[in-house]
DRENDO-663584 format. One record per atom (N, C-alpha, C, O): x, y, z. Coordinates in steps of 0.02 Angstrom, whole numbers, padded with zeros to 5 digits, always signed. Layout:
BEGIN
{px: X	py: Y	pz: Z} .
...
END
This chain:
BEGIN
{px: -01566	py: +02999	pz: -00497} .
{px: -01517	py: +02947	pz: -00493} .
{px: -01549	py: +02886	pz: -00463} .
{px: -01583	py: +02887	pz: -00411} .
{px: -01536	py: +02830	pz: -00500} .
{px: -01576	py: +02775	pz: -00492} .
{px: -01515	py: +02724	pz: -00488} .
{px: -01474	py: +02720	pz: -00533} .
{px: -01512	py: +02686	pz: -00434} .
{px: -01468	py: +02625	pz: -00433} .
{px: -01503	py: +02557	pz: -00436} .
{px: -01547	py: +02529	pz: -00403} .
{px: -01453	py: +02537	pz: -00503} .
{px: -01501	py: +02472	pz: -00549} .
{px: -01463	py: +02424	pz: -00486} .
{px: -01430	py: +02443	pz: -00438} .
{px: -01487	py: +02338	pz: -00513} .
{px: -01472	py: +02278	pz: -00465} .
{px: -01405	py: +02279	pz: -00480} .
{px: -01369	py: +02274	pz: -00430} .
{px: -01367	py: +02285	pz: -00550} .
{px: -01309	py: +02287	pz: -00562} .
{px: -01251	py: +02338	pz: -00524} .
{px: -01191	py: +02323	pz: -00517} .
{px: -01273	py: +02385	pz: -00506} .
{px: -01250	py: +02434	pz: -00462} .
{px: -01248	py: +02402	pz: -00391} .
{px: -01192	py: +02394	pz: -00367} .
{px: -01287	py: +02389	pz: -00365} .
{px: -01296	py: +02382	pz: -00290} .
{px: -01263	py: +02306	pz: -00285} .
{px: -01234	py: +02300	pz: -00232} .
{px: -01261	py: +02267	pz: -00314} .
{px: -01227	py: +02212	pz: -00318} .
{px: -01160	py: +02225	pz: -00312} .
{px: -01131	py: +02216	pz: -00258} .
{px: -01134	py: +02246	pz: -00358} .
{px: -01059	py: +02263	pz: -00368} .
{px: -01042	py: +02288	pz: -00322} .
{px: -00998	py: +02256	pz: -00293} .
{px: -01064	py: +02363	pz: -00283} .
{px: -01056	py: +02400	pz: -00223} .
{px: -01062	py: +02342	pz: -00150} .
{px: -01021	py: +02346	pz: -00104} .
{px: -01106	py: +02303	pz: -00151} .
{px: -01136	py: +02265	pz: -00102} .
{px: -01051	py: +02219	pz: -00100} .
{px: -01014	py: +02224	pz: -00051} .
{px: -01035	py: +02182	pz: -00155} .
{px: -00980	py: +02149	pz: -00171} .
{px: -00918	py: +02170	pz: -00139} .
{px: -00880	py: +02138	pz: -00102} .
{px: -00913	py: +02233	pz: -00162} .
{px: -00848	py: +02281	pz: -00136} .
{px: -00833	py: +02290	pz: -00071} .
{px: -00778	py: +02297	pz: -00046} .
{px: -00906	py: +02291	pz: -00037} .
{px: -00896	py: +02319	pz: +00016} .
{px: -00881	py: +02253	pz: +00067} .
{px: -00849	py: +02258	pz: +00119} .
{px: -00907	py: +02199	pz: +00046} .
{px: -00892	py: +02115	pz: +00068} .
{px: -00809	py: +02121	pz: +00062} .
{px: -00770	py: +02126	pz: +00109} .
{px: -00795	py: +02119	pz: +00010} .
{px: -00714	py: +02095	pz: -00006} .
{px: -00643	py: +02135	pz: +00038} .
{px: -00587	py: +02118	pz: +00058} .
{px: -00698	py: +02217	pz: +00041} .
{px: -00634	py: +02250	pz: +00097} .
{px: -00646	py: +02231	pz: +00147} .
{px: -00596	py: +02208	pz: +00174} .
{px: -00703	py: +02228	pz: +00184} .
{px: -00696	py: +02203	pz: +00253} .
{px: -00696	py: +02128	pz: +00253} .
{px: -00735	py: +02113	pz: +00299} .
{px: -00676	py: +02077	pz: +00229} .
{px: -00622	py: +02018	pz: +00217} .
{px: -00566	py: +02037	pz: +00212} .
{px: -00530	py: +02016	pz: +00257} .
{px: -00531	py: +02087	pz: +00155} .
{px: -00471	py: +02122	pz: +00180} .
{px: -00453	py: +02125	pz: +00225} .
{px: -00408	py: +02088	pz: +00247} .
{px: -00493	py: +02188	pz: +00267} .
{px: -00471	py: +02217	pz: +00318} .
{px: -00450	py: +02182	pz: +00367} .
{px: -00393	py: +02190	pz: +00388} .
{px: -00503	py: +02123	pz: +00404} .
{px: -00516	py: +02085	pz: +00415} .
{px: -00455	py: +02018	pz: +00434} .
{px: -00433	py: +02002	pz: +00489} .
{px: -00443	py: +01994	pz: +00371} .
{px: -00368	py: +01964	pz: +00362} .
{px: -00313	py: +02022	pz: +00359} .
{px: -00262	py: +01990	pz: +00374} .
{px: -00297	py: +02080	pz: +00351} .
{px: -00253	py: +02110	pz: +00384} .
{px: -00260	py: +02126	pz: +00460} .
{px: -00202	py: +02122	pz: +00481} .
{px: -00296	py: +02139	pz: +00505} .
{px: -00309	py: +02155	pz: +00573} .
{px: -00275	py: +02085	pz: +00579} .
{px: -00219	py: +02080	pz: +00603} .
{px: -00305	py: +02039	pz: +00561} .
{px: -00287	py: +01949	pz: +00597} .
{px: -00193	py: +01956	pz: +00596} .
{px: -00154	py: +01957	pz: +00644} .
{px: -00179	py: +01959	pz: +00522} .
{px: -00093	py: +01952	pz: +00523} .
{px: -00057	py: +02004	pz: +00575} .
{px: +00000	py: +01990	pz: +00594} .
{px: -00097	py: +02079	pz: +00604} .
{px: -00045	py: +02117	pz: +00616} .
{px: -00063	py: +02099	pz: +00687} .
{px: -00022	py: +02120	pz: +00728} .
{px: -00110	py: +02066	pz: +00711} .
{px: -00128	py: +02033	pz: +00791} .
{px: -00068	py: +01988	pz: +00789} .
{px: -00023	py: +02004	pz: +00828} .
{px: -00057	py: +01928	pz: +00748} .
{px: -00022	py: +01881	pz: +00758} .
{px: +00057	py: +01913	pz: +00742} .
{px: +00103	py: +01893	pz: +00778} .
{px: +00069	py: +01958	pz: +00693} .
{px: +00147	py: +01975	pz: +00730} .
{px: +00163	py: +02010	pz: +00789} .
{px: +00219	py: +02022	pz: +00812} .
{px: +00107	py: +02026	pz: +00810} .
{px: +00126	py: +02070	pz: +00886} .
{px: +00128	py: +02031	pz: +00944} .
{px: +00157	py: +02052	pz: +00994} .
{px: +00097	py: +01967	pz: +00941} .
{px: +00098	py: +01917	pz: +00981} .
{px: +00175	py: +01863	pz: +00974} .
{px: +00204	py: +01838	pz: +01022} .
{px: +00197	py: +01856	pz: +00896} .
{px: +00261	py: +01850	pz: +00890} .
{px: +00312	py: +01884	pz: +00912} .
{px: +00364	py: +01862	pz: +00936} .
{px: +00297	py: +01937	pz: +00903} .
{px: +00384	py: +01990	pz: +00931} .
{px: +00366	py: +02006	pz: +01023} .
{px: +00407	py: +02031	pz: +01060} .
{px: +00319	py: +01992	pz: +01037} .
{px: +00321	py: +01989	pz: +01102} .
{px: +00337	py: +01928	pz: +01138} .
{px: +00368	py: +01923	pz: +01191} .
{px: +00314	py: +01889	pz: +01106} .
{px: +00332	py: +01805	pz: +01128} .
{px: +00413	py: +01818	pz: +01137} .
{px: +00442	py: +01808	pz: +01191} .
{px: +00448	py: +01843	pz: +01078} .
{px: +00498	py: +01822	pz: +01061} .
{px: +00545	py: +01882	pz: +01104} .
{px: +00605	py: +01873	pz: +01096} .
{px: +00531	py: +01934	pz: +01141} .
{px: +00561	py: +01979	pz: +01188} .
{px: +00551	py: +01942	pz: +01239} .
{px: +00596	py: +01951	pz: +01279} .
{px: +00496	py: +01885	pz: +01266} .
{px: +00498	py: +01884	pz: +01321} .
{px: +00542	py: +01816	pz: +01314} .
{px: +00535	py: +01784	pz: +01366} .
{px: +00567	py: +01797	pz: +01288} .
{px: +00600	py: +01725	pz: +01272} .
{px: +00674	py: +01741	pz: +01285} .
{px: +00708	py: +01707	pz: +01323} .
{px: +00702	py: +01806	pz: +01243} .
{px: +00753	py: +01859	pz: +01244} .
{px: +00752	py: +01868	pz: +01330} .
{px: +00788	py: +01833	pz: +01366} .
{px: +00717	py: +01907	pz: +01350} .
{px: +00741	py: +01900	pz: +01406} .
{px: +00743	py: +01865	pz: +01459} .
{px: +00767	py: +01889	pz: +01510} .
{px: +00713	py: +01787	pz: +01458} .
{px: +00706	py: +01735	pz: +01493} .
{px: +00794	py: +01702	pz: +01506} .
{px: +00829	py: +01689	pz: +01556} .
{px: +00806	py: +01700	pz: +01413} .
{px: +00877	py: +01670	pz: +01399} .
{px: +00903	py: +01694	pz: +01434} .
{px: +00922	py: +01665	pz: +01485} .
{px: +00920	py: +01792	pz: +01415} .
{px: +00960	py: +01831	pz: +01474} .
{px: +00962	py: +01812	pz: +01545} .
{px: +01014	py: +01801	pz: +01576} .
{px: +00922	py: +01809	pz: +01562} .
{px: +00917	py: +01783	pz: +01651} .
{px: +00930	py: +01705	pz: +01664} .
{px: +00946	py: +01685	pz: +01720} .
{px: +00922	py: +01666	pz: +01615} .
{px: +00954	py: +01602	pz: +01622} .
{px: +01036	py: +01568	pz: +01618} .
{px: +01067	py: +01522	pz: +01645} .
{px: +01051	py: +01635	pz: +01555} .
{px: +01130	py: +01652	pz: +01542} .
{px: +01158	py: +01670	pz: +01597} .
{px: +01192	py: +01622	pz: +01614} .
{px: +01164	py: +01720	pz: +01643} .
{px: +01156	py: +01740	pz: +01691} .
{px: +01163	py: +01715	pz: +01756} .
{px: +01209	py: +01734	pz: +01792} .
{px: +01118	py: +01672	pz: +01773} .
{px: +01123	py: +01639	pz: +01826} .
{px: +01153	py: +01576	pz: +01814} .
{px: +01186	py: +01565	pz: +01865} .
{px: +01161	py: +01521	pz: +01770} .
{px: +01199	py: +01470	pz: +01738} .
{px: +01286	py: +01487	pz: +01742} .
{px: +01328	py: +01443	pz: +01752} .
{px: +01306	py: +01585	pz: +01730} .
{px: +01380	py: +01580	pz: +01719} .
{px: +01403	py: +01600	pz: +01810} .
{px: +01457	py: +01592	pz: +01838} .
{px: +01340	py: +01628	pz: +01836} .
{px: +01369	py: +01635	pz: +01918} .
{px: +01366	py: +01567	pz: +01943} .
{px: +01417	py: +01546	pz: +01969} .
{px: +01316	py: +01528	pz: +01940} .
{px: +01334	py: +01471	pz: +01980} .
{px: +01395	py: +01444	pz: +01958} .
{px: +01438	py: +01434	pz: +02001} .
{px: +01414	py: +01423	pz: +01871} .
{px: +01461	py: +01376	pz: +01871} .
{px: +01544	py: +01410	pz: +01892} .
{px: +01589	py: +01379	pz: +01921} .
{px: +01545	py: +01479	pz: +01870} .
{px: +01584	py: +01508	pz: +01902} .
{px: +01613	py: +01509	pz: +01973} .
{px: +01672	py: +01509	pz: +01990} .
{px: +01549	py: +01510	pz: +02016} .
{px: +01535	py: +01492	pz: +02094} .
{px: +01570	py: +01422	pz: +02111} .
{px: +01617	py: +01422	pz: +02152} .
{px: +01552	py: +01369	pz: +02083} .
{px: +01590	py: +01319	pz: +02102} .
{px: +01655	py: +01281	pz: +02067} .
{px: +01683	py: +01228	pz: +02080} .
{px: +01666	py: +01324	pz: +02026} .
{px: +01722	py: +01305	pz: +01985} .
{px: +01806	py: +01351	pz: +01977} .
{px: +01857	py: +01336	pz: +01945} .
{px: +01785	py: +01428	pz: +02035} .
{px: +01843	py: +01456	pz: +02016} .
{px: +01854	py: +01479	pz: +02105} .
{px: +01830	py: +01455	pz: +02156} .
{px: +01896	py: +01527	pz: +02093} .
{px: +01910	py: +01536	pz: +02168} .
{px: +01953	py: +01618	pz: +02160} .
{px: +02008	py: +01633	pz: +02138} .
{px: +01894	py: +01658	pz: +02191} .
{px: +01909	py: +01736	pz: +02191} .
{px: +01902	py: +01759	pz: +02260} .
{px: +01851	py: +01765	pz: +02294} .
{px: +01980	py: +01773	pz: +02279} .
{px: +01977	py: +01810	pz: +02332} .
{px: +01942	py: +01879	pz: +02363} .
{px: +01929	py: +01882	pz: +02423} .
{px: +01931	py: +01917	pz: +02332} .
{px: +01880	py: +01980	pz: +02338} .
{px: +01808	py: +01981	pz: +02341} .
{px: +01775	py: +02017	pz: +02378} .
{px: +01778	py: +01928	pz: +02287} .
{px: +01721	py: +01916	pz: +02310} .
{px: +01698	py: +01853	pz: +02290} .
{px: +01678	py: +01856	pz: +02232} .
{px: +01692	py: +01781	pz: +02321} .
{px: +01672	py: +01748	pz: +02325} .
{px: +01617	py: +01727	pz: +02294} .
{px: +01614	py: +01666	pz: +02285} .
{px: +01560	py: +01768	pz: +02270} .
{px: +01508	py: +01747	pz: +02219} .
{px: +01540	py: +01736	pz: +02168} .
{px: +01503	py: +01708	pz: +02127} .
{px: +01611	py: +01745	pz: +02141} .
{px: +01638	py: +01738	pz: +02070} .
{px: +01682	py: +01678	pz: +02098} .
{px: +01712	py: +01661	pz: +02046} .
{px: +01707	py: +01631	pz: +02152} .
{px: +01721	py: +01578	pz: +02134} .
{px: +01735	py: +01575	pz: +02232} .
{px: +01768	py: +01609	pz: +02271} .
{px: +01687	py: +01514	pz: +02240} .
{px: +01707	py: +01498	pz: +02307} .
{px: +01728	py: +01423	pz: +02321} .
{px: +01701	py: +01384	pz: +02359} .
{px: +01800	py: +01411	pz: +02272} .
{px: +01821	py: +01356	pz: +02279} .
{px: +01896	py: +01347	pz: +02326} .
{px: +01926	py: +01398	pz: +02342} .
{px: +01911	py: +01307	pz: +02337} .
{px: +01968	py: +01287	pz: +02418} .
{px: +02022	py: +01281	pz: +02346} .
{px: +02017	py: +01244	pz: +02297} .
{px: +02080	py: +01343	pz: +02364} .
{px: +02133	py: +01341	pz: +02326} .
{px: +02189	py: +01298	pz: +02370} .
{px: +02201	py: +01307	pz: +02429} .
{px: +02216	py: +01256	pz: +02332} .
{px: +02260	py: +01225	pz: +02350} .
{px: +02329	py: +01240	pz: +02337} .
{px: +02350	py: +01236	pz: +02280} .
{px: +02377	py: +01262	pz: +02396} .
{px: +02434	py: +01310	pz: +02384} .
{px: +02492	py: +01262	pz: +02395} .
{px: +02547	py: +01290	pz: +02402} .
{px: +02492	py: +01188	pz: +02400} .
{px: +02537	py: +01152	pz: +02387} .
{px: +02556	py: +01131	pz: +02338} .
{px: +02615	py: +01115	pz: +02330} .
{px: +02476	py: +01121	pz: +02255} .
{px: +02491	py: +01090	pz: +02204} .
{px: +02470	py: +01163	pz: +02159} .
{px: +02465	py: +01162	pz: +02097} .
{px: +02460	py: +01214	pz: +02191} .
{px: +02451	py: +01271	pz: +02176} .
{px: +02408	py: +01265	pz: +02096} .
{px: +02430	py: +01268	pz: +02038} .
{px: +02332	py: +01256	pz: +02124} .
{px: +02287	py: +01256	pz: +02083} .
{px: +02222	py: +01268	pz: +02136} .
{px: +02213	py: +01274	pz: +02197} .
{px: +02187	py: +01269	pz: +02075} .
{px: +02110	py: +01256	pz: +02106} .
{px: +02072	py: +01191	pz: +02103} .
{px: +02078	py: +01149	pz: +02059} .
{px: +02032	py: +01188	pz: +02159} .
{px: +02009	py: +01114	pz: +02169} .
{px: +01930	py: +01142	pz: +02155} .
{px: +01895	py: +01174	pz: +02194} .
{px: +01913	py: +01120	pz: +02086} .
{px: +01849	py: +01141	pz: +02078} .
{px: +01780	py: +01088	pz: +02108} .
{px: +01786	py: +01030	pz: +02125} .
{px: +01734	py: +01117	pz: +02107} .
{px: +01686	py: +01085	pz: +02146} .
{px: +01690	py: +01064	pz: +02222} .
{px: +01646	py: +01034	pz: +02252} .
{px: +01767	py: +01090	pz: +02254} .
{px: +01761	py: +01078	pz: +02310} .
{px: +01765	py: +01155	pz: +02344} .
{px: +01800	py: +01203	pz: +02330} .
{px: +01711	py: +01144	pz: +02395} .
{px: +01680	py: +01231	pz: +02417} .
{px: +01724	py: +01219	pz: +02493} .
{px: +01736	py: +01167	pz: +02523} .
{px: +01738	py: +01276	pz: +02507} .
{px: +01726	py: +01292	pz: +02582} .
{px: +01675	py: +01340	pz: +02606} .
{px: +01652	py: +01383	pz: +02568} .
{px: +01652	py: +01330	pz: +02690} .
{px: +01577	py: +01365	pz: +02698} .
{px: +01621	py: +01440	pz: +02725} .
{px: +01583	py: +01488	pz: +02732} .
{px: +01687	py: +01453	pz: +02738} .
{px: +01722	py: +01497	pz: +02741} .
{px: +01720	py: +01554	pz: +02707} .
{px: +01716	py: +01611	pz: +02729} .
{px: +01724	py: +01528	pz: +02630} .
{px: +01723	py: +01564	pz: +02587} .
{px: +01648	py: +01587	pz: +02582} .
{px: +01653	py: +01638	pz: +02549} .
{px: +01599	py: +01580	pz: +02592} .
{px: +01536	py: +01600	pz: +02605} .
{px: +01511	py: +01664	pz: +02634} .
{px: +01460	py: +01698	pz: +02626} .
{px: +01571	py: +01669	pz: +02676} .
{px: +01562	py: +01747	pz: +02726} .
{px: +01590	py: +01798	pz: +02668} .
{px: +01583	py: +01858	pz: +02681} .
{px: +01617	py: +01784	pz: +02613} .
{px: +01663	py: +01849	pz: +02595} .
{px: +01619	py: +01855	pz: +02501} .
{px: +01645	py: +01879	pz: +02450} .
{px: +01544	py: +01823	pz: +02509} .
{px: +01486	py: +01803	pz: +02473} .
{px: +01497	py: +01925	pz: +02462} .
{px: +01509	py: +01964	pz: +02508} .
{px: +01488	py: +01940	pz: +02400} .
{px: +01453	py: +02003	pz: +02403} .
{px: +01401	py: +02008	pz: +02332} .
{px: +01418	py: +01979	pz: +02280} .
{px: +01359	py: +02034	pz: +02334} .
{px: +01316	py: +02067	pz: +02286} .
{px: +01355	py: +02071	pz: +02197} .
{px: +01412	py: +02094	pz: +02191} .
{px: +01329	py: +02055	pz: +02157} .
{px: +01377	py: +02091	pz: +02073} .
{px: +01344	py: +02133	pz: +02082} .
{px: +01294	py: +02137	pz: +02117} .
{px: +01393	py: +02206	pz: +02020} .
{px: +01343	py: +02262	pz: +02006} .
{px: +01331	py: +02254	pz: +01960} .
{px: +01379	py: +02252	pz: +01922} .
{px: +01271	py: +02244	pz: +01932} .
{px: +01246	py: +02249	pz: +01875} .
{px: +01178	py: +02288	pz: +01875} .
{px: +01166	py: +02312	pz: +01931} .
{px: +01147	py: +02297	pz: +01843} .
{px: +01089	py: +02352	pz: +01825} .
{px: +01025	py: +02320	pz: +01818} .
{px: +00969	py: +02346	pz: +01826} .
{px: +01037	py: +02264	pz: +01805} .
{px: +00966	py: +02240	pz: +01774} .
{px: +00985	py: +02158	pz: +01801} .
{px: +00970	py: +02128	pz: +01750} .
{px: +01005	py: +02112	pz: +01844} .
{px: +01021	py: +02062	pz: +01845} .
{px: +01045	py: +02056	pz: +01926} .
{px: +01098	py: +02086	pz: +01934} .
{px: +01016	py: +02023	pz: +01993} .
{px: +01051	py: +02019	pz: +02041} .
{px: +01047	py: +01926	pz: +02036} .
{px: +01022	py: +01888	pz: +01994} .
{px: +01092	py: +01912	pz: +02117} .
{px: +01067	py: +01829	pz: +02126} .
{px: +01031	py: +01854	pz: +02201} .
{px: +01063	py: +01880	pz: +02246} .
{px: +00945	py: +01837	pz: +02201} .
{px: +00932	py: +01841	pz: +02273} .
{px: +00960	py: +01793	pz: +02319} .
{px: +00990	py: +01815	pz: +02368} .
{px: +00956	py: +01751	pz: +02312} .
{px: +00988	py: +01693	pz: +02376} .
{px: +01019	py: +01626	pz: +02335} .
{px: +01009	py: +01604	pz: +02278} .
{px: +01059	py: +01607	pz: +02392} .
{px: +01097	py: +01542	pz: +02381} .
{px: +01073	py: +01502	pz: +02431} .
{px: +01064	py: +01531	pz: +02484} .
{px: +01055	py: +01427	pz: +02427} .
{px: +01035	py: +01383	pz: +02462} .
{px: +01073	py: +01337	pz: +02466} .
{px: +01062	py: +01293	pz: +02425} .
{px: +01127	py: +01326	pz: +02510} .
{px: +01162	py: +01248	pz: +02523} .
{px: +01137	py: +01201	pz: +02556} .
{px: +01114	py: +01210	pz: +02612} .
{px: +01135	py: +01140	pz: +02523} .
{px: +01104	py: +01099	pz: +02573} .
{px: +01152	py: +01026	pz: +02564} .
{px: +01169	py: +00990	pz: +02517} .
{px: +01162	py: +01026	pz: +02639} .
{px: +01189	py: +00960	pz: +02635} .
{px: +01162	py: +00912	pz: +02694} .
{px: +01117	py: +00872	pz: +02680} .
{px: +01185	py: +00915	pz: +02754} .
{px: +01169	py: +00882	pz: +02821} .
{px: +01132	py: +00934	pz: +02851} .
{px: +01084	py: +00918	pz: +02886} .
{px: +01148	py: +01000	pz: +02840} .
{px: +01109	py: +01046	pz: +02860} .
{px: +01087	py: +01108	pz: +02788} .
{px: +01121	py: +01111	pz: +02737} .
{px: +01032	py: +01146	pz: +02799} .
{px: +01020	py: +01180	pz: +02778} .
{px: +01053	py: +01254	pz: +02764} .
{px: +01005	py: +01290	pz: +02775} .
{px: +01090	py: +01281	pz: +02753} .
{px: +01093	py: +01343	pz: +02750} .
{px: +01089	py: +01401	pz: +02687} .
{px: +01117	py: +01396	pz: +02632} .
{px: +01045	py: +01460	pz: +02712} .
{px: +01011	py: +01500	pz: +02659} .
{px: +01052	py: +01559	pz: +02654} .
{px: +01060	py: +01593	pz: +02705} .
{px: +01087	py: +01579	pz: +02582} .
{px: +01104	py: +01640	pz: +02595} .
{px: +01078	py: +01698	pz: +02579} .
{px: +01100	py: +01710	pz: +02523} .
{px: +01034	py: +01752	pz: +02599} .
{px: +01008	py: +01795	pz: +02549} .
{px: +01054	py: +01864	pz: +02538} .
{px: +01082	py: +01903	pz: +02575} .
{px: +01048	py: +01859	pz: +02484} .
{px: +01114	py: +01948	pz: +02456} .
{px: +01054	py: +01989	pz: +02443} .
{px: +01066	py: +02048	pz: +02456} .
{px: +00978	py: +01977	pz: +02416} .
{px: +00950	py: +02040	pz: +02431} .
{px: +00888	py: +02041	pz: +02413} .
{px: +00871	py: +02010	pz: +02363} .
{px: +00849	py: +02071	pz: +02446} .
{px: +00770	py: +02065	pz: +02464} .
{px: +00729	py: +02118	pz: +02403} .
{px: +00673	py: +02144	pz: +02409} .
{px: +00765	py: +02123	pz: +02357} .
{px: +00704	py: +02159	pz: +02321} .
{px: +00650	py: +02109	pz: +02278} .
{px: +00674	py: +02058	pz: +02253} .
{px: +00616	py: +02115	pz: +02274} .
{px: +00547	py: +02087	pz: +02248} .
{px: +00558	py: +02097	pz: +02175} .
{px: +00569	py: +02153	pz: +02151} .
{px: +00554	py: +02028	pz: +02129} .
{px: +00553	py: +02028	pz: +02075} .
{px: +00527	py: +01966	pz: +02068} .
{px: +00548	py: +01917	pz: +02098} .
{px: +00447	py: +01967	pz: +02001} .
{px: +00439	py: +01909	pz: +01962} .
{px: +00451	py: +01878	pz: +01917} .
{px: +00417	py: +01838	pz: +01885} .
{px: +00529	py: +01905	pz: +01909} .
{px: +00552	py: +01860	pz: +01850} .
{px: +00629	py: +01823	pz: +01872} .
{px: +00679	py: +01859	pz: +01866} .
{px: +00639	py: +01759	pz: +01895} .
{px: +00670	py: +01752	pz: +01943} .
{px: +00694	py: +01671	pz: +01892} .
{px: +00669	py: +01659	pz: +01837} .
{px: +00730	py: +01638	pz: +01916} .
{px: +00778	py: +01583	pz: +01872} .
{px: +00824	py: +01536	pz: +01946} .
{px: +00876	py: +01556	pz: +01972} .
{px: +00791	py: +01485	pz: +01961} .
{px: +00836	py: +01448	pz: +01998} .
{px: +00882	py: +01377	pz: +01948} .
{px: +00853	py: +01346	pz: +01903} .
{px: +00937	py: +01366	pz: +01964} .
{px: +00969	py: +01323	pz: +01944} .
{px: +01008	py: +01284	pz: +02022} .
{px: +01012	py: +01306	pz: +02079} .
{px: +01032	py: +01220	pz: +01994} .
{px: +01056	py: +01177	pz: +02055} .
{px: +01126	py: +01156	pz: +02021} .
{px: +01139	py: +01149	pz: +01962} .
{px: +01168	py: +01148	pz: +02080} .
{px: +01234	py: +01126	pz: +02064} .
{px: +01238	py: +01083	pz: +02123} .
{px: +01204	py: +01090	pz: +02174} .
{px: +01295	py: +01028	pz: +02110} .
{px: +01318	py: +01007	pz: +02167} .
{px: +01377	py: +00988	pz: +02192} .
{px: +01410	py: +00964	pz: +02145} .
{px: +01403	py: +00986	pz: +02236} .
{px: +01477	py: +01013	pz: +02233} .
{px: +01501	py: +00981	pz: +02303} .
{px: +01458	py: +00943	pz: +02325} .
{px: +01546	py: +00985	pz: +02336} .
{px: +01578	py: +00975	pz: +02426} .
{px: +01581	py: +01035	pz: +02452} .
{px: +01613	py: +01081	pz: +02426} .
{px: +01548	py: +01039	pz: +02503} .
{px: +01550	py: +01092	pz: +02546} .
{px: +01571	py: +01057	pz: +02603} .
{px: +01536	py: +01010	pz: +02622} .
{px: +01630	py: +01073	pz: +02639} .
{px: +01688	py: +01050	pz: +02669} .
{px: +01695	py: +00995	pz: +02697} .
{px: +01710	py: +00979	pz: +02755} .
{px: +01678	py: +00952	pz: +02629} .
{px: +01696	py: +00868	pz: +02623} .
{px: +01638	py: +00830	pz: +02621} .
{px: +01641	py: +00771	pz: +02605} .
{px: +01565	py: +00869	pz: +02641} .
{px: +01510	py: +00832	pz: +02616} .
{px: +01468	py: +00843	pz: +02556} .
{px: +01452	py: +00902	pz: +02547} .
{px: +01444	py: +00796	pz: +02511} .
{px: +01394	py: +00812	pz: +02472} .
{px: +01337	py: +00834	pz: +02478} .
{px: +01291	py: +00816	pz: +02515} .
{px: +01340	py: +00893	pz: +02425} .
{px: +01290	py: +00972	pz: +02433} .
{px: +01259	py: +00986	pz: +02371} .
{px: +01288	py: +00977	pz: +02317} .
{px: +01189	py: +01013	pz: +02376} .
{px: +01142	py: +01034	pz: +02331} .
{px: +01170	py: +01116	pz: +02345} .
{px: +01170	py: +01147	pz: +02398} .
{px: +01188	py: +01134	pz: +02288} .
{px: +01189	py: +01213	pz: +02291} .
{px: +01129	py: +01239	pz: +02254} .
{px: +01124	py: +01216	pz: +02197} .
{px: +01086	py: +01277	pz: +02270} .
{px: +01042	py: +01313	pz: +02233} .
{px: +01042	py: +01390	pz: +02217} .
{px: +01023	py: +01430	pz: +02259} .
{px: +01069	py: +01414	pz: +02141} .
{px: +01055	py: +01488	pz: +02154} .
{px: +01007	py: +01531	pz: +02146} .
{px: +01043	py: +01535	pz: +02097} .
{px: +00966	py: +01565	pz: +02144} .
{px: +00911	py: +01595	pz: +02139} .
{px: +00924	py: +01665	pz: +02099} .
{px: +00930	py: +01714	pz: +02136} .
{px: +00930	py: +01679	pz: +02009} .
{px: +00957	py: +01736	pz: +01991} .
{px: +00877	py: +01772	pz: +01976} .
{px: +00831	py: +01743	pz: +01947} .
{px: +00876	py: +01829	pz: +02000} .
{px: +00836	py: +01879	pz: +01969} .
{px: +00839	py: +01947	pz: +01902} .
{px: +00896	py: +01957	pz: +01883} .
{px: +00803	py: +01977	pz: +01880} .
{px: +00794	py: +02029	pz: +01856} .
{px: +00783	py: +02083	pz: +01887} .
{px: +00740	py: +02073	pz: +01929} .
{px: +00805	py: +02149	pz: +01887} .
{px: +00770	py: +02207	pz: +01918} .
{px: +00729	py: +02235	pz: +01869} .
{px: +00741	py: +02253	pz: +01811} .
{px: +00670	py: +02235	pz: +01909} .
{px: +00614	py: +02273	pz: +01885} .
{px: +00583	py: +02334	pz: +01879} .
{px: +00529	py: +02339	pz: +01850} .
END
């Protein structure tokens, strides 16, 4: 068995064209794995931005007696409503934890004439989402900051 130039050419050829194949398939299935990961970590960025966006505005816009992270606004029982955006630092003490599984808020930061930090809870997480609101905390203008995390 003798392999002419016409043989080894053609073979030589073949063996060029699959590994260009191959080649450009490895490349496309790199770049969708880098897509659907991009796009989980985007997924869960939103989640944690959703998240901390509906506790804060909730926080300064409603007013829940039981727990105060769901609305720490000064109800007004003469025109019997809520006075949104206006906080009391009262309502601050009765501040508790949500349960959720995968989602806490580590701390709240008021700042107005003075500083004050609230932390609901010390676990360590690097995937973390601050947003700012600002609102009256009992009659002065205040930077609220919340700090929502992920559990990891």
């Amino acid at each position: 068995m003798s392999i002419t130039n016409k043989g080894f050419i053609f073979t030589t050829d073949l063996i060029f064209t699959i590994a260009i194949l191959l080649i450009t398939m490895l490349v496309f299935v790199i770049f969708v794995n880098n897509q659907i990961n991009f796009f989980t970590e985007q997924e869960k960025n939103f989640y944690l931005e959703e998240k901390t966006i509906f506790v804060a505005d909730a926080f300064i816009k409603n007013y829940n007696s039981n727990n105060t992270m769901l609305g720490a606004c000064i109800f007004d029982s003469d025109k019997k409503r809520i006075l949104s955006n206006e906080l009391s630092s009262i309502n601050f003490l009765k501040i508790k934890q949500l349960n959720t599984s995968d989602f806490f808020i580590k701390k709240i930061i008021v700042k107005n004439v003075l500083t004050k930090e609230i932390f609901l809870d010390n676990t360590q997480s690097n995937t973390c989402f601050s947003i700012k609101r600002f609102a009256f905390v009992d009659n002065l203008k205040s930077e609220i900051n919340f700090v929502g995390c992920l559990h990891e």
